[in-house]
MIDOSE-1310 file (N, C-alpha, C; in nm, 2 decimals, decimal comma, always signed):
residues 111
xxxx	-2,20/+0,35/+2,29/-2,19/+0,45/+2,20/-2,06/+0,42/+2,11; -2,09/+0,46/+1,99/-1,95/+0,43/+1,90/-1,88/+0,53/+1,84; -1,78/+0,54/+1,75/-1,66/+0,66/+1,77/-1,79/+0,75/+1,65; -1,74/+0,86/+1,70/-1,81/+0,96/+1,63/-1,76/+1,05/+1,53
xxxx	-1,80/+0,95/+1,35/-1,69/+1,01/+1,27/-1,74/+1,13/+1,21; -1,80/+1,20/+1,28/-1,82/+1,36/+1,23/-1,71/+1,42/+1,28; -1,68/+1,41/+1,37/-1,54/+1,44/+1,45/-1,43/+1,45/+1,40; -1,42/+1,30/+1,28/-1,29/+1,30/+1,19/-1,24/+1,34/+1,05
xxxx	-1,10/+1,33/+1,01/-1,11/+1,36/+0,92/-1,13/+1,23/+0,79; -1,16/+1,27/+0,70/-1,17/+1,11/+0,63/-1,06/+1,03/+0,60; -0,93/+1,09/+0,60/-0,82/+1,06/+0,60/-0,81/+0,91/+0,73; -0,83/+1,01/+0,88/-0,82/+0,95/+0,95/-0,93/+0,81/+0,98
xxxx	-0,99/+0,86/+0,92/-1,20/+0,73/+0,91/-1,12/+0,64/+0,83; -1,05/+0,65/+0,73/-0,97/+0,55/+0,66/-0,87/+0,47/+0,66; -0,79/+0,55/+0,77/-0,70/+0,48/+0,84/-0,75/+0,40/+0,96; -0,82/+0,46/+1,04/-0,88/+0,34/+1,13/-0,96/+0,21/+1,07
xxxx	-1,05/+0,23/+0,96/-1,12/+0,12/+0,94/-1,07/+0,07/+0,88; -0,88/+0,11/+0,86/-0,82/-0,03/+0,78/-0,70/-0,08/+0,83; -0,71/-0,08/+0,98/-0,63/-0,12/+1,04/-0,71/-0,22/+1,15; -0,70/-0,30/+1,16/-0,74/-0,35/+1,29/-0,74/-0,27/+1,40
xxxx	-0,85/-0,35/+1,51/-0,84/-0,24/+1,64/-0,76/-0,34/+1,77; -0,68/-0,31/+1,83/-0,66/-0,42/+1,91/-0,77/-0,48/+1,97; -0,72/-0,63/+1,97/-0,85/-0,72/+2,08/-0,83/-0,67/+2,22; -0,99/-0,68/+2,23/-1,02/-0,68/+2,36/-0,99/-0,53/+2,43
xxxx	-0,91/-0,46/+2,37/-0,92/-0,29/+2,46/-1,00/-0,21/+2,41; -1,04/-0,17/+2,52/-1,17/-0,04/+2,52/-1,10/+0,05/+2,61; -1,12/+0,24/+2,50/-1,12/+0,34/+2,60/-1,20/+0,38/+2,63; -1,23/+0,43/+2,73/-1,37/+0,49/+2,81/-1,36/+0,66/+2,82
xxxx	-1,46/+0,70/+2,80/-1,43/+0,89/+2,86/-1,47/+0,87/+3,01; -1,41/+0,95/+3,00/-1,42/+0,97/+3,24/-1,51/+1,06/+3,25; -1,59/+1,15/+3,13/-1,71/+1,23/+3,19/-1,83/+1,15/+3,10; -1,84/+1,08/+3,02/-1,95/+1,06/+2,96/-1,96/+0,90/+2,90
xxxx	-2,07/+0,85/+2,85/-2,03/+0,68/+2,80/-1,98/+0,66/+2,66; -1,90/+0,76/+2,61/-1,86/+0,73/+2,52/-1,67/+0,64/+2,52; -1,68/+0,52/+2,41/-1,64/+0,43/+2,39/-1,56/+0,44/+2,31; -1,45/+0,34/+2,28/-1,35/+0,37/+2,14/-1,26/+0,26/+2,14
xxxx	-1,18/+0,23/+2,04/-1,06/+0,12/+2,04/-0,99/+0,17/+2,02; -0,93/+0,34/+2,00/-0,86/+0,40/+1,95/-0,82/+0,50/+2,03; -0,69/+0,55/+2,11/-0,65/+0,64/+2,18/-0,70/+0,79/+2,12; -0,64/+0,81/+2,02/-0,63/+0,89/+1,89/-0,78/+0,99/+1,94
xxxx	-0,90/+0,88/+1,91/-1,00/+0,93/+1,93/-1,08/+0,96/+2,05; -1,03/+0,87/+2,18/-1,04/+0,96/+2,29/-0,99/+1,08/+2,27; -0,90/+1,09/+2,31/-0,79/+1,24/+2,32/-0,88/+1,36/+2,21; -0,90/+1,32/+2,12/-0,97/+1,40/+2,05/-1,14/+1,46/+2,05
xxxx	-1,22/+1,33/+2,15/-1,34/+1,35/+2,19/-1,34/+1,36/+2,37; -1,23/+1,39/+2,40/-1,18/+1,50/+2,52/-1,22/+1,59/+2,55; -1,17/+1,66/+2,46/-1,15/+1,82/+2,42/-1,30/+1,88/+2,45; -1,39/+1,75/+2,41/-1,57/+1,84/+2,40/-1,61/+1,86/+2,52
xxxx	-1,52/+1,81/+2,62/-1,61/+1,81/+2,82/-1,46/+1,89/+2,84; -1,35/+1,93/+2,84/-1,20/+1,98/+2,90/-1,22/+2,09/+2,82; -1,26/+2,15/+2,74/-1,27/+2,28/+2,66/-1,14/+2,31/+2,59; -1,08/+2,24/+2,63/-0,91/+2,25/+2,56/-0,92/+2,28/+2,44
xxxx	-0,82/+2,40/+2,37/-0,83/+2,45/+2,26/-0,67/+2,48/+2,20; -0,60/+2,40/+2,19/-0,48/+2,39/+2,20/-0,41/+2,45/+2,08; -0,50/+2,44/+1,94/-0,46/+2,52/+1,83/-0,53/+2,69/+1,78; -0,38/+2,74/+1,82/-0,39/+2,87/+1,84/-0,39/+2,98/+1,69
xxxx	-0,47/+3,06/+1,67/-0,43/+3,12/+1,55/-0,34/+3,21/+1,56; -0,23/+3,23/+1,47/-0,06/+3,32/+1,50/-0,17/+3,47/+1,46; -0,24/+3,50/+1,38/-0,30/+3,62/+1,31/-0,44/+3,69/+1,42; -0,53/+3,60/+1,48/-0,62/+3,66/+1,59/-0,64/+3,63/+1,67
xxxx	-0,52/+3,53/+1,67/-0,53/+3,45/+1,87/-0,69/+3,37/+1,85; -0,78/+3,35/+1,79/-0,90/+3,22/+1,75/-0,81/+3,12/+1,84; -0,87/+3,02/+1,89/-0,82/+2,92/+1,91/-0,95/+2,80/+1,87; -0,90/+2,66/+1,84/-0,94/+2,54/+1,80/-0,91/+2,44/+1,86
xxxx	-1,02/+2,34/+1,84/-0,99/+2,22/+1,93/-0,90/+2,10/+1,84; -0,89/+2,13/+1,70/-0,83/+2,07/+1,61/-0,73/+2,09/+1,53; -0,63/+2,03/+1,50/-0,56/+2,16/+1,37/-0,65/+2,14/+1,25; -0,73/+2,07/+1,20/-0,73/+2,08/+1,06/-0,81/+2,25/+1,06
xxxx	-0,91/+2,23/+1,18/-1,00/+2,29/+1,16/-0,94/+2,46/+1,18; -0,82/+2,48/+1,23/-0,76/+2,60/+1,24/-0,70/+2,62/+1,13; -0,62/+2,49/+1,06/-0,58/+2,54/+0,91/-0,68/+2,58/+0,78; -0,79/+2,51/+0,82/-0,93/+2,60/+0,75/-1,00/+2,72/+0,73
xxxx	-0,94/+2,75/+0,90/-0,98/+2,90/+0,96/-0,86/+2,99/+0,88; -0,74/+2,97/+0,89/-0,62/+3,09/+0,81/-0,66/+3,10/+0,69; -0,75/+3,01/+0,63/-0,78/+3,01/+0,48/-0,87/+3,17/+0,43; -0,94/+3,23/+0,59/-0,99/+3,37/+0,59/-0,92/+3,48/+0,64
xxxx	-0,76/+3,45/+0,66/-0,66/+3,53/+0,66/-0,59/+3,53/+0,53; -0,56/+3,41/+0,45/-0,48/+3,44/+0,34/-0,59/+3,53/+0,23; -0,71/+3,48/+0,20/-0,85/+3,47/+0,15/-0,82/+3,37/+0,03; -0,79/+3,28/+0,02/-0,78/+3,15/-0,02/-0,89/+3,14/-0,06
xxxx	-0,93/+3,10/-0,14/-1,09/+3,00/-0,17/-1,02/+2,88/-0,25; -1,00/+2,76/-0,24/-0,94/+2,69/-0,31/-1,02/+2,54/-0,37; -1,17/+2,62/-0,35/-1,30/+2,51/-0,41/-1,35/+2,58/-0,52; -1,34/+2,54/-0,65/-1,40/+2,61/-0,78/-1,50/+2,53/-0,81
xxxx	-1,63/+2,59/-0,87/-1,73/+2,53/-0,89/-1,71/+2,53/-1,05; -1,73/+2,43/-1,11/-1,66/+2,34/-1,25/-1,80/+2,46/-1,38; -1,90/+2,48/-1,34/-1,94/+2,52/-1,41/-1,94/+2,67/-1,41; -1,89/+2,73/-1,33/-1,95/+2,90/-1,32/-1,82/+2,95/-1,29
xxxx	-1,74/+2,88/-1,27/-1,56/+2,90/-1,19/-1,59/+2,97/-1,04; -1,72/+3,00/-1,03/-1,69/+3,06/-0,85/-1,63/+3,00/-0,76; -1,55/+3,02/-0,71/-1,46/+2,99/-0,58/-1,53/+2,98/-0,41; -1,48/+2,88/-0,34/-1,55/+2,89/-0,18/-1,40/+2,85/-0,13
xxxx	-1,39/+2,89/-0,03/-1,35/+2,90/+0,12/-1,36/+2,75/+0,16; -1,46/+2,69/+0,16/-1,49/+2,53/+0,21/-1,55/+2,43/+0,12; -1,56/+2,35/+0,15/-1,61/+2,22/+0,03/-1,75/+2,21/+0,07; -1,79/+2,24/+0,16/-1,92/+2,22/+0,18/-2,02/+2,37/+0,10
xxxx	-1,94/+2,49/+0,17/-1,98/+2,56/+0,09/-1,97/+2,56/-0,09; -1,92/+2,50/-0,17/-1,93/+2,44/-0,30/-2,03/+2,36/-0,35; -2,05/+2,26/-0,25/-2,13/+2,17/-0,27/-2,30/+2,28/-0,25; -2,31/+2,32/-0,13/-2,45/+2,41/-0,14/-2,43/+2,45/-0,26
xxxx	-2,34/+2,53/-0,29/-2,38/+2,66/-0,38/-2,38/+2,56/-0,59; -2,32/+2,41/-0,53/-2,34/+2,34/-0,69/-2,51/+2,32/-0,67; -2,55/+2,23/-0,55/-2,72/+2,21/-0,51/-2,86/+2,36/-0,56; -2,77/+2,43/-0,50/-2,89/+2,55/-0,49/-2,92/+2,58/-0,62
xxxx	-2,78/+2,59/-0,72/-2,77/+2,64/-0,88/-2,85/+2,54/-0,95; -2,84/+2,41/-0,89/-2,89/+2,27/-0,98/-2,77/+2,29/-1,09; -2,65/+2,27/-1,03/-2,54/+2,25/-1,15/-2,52/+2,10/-1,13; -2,56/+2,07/-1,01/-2,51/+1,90/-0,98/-2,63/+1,88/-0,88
xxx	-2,73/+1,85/-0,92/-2,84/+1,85/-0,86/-2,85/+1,71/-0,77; -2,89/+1,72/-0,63/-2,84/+1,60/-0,51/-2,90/+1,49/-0,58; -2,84/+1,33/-0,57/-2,90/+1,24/-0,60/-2,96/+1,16/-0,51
């Protein structure tokens, strides 16, 4: 099995694949056969069998297995939307939600 970059951020997909991995070490998970050359991403595909949820929200106690993914979440405490859609100016909360809502309109129709 190989590292599973749904998991990451692209930031971090880019930093790994531009760094060499050391030769010859492999981490192993101790509950399942997933593989890695990267500490970073054990520790991080941990969390899915240890339930560990270490980032805590200050506003509802929510807790996360990630920070990005908790600094995403206070984005529905500030009410932030900080994705503008270029043709209509409506605003989202997430980038994914942008992208549906460019698709659905056919403002940027999928290629």
């Amino acid at each position: 099995m190989g590292m599973q970059r749904s998991l990451l951020l692209p930031s971090t997909v880019n930093f790994l694949y531009s760094h060499d991995p050391p030769k010859g070490k492999v981490y192993k998970c101790g509950f399942c056969s997933y593989t890695t050359v990267h500490t970073t991403c054990l520790k991080r595909h941990s969390v899915l069998h240890t339930g560990e949820r270490p980032f805590k929200c200050s506003v509802c106690n929510k807790s996360f297995t990630q920070a990005h993914v908790l600094r995403t979440h206070m984005l529905i405490h500030t009410g932030q939307k900080p994705f503008q859609c270029e043709v209509c100016l409506e605003n989202f909360r997430h980038a994914k939600s942008l992208s549906r809502h460019r698709h659905k309109l056919m403002h940027f129709p999928p290629q």
